[in-house]
C-alpha positions in Angstrom: 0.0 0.0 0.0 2.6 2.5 1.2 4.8 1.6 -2.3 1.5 2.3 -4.3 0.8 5.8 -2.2 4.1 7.3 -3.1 4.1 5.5 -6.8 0.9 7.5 -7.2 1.9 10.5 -5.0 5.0 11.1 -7.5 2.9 11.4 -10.6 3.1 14.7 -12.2 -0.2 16.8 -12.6 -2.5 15.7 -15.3 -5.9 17.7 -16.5 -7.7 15.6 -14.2 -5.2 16.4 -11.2 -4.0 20.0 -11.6 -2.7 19.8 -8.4 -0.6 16.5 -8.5 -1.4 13.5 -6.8 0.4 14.0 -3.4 -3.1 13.4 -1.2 -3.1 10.2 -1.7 -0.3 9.9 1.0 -2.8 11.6 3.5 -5.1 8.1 2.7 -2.4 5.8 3.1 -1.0 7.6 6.6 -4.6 7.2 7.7 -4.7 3.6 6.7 -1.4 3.1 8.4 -2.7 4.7 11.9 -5.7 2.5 11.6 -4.1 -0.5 11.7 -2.4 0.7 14.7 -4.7 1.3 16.5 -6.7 -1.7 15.9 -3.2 -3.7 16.6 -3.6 -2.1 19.6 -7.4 -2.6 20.6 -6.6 -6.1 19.8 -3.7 -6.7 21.8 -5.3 -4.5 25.0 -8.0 -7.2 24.7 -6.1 -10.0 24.7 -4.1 -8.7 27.8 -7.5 -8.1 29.9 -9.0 -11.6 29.1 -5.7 -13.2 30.2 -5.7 -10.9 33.0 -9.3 -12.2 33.7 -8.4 -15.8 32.8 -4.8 -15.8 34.6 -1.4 -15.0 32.2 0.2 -18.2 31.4 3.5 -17.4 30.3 5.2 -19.5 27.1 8.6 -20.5 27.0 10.0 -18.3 24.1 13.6 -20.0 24.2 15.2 -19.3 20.5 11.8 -17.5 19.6 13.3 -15.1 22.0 16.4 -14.4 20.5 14.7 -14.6 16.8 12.2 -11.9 18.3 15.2 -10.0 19.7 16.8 -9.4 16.3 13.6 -8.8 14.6 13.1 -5.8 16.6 16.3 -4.6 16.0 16.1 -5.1 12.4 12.6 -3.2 13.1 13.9 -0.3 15.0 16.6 0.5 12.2 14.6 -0.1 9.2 11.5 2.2 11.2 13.9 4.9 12.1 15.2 5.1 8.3 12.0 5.0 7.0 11.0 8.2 9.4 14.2 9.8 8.7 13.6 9.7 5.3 10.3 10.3 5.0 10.6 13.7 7.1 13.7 14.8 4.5 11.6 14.3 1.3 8.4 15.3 2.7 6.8 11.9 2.4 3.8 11.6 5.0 3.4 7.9 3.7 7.4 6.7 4.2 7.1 8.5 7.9 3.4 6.2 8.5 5.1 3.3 7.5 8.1 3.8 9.2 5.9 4.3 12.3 3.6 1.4 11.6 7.3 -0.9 11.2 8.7 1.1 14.6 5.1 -0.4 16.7 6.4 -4.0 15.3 9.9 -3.4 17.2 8.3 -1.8 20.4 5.8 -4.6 20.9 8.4 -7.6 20.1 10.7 -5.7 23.1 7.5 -5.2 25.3 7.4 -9.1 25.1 10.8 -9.9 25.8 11.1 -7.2 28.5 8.3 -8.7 29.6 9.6 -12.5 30.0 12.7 -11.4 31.2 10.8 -9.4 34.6 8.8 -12.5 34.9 11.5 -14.7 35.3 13.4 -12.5 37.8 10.4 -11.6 39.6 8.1 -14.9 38.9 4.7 -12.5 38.4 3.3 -13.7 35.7 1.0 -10.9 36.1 3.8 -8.7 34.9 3.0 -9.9 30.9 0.2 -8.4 30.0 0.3 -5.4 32.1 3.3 -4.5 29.9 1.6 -5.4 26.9 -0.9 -3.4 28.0 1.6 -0.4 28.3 3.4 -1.0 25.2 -0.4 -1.1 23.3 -1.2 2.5 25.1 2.2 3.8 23.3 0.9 2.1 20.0 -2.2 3.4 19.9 -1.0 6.7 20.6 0.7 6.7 17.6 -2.1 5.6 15.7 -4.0 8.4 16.8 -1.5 11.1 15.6 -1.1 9.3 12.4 -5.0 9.6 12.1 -5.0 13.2 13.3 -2.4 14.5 11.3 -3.9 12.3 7.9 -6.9 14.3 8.7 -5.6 17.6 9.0 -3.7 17.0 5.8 -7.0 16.2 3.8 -8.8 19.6 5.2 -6.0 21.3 4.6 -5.4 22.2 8.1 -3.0 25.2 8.6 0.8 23.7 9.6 2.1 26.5 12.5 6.0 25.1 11.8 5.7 25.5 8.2 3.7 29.1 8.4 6.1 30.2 10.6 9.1 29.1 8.1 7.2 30.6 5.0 6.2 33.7 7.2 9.8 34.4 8.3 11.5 33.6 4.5 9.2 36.3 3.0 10.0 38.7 5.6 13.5 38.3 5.2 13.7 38.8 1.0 11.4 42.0 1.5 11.9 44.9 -0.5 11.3 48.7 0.4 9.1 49.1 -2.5 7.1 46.4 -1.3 4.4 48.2 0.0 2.5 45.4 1.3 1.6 41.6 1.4 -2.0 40.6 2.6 -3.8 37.3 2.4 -1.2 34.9 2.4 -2.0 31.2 1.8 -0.6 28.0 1.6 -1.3 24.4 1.4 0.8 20.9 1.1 -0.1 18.1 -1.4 3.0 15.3 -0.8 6.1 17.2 -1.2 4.8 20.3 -2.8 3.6 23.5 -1.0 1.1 25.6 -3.3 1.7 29.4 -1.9 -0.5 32.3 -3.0 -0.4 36.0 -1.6 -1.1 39.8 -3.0 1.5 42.1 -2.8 1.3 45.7 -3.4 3.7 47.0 -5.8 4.2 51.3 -7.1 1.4 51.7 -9.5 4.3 52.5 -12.0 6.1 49.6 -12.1 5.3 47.6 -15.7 4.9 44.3 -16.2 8.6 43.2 -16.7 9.4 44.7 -13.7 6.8 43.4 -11.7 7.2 39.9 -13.3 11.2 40.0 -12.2 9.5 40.2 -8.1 7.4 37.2 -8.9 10.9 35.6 -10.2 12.9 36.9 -7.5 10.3 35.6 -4.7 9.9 32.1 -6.3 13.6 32.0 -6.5 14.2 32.5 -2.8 11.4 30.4 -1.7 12.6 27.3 -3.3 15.5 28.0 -1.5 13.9 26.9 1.5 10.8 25.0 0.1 12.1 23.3 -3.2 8.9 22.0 -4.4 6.7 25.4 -4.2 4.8 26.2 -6.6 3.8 30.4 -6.6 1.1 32.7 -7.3 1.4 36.3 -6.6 -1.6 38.6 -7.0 0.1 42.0 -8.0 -1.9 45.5 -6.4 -0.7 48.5 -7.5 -0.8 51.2 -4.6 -2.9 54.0 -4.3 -2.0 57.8 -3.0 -3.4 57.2 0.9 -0.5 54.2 1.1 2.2 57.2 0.6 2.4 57.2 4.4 3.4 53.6 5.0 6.0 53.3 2.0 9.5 53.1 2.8 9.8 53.2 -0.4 12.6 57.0 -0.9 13.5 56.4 -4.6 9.4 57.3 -5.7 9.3 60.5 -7.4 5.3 60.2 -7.2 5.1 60.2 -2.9 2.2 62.3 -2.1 3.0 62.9 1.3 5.9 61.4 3.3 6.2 58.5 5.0 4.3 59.0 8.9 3.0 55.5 9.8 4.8 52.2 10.2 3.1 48.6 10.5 4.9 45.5 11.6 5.5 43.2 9.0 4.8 40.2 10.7 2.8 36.7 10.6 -0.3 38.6 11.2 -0.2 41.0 8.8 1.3 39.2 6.1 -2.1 36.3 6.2 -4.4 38.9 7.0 -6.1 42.0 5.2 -4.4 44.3 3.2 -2.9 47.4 5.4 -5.4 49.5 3.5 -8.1 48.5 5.3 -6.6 48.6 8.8 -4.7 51.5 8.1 -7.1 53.3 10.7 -7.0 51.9 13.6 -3.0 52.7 13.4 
C-alpha cells in the first residue's frame, strides 16, 4: 500500500489532477494509523482476558532471540523509513516507518516482559506491559490519524507558516508596500503558496514579473517543491504614508506610519483597510 501511495503521490499533474497526486499519501498515513490502533485494541483485549483468565507465560527460548533481532532489524529499518520520510516530505514513508517502529516496540515489550517474569516470577507482569506498550501504540495511531486528517482539510501547519512567514519577511523589499492574504497548502512534497502584494502603480509588467521571479527564487531555496502565485496591487496615494519606499518621485505625502511586518499581517487583510485603527 505505502509503495503504491508514493508510486501515485510522484505522478506529475494531469488535467484531471491540476494539483498532483500528493493526497493520496494523506489516505495511506490514515490507513497506516488505523491498523495501529486496531493492533492495539486487539492486543489491549487480549491482555485483559488473560488478566481475567490468569497470564500463562510460554517458553520463548530461541523465539526469544529470533524476536530479539527482529526488533532490531525493526527499529533501524522504522527509524530510516521516518528519517527519510521527514527529508523528502513523504507523510506515507514517515506512516510506514511508524507502523514498522510499533512491530519493534511490541516484540521488546514481550521480551522485556519475559525477562521481569523470570526475575520476579509474576506472571502478572506480561500483560500489564503489553498493556503499556499497546497504550504507546495506539497513541501513535492516533497522531497518524490526526495528522492524515488535517492533511485532507487542509489544516494550517504553524512550523511551516512560521518558516514561509519568516522567509518572505526576510527577501522584502522597500518598494514592497504590502503583502496581505497569504495562503498556503501541502499536497506530498509540494507546497502551493499564493499571496497579494502591493507594488508602485508604475512599475510595468517586466518589472513586476522579475519580483514574482525573485520571490519564487528564494522560496525554493527553503521550500524546493513550491509552486507560486502572486496577486500583483498597485498602490494608491493614501499608502504614501506607509512606503519606505525613498526612490518614488510620485510620494504624495511622506512616509508618517509604520506597521509590523509580521505573521499577522502578512495572512491577513491588506494594510489599507486597517490603516485606521494605526
Amino acid at each position: 500500500m505505502a509503495l503504491f501511495s508514493i508510486y501515485l503521490s510522484s505522478r506529475p499533474a494531469d488535467s484531471s489532477h491540476p494539483y498532483g497526486h500528493g493526497n493520496v499519501e494523506y489516505f495511506s498515513a490514515g490507513i497506516e494509523g488505523l491498523l495501529i490502533v486496531i493492533a492495539a485494541i486487539v492486543i489491549i483485549i487480549e491482555s485483559v482476558s488473560s488478566i481475567i483468565a490468569g497470564p500463562e507465560l510460554k517458553q520463548l527460548g530461541v523465539g526469544a532471540i529470533v524476536i530479539f533481532f527482529a526488533s532490531v532489524v525493526n527499529l533501524i529499518l522504522g527509524n530510516y523509513l521516518i528519517r527519510t520520510g521527514k527529508k523528502t516530505n513523504s507523510l506515507t514513508l514517515v506512516a510506514d516507518g511508524k507502523h514498522v517502529l510499533t512491530d519493534s516496540i511490541t516484540s521488546f515489550g514481550v521480551i522485556i516482559a519475559v525477562i521481569l517474569v523470570i526475575l520476579t516470577d509474576i506472571e502478572l507482569l506480561d500483560p500489564i506491559i503489553a498493556i503499556l506498550v499497546a497504550l504507546n501504540i495506539l497513541i501513535t495511531g492516533y497522531k497518524l490519524i490526526r495528522e492524515s486528517i488535517a492533511g485532507l482539510m487542509n489544516e494550517v501547519d504553524q512550523k511551516m507558516l512560521d518558516k514561509l512567514t519568516d522567509k518572505i519577511i526576510s527577501i522584502k523589499k522597500d518598494y514592497w508596500i504590502d503583502i496581505h492574504e497569504l495562503r498556503f497548502w501541502q499536497s506530498g512534497d509540494k507546497i502551493f503558496i499564493d499571496f497579494h502584494l502591493i507594488l508602485p502603480y508604475f512599475f510595468n509588467i517586466k518589472q513586476t514579473h522579475d519580483e514574482e521571479s525573485y520571490i519564487r527564487s528564494e522560496l525554493q531555496k527553503d521550500f524546493p517543491h513550491a509552486e507560486l502565485k502572486i496577486h500583483f496591487d498597485y498602490c494608491i496615494d493614501d499608502l504614501c504614508k506607509f512606503c519606505n519606499y525613498k526612490d518614488c518621485k510620485f510620494r504624495k505625502e511622506e512616509k508618517s506610519k509604520s506597521f509590523v511586518w509580521d505573521q499577522k499581517k502578512l495572512i491577513g487583510p491588506p494594510i489599507y483597510k486597517i490603516y485606521k485603527d494605526l
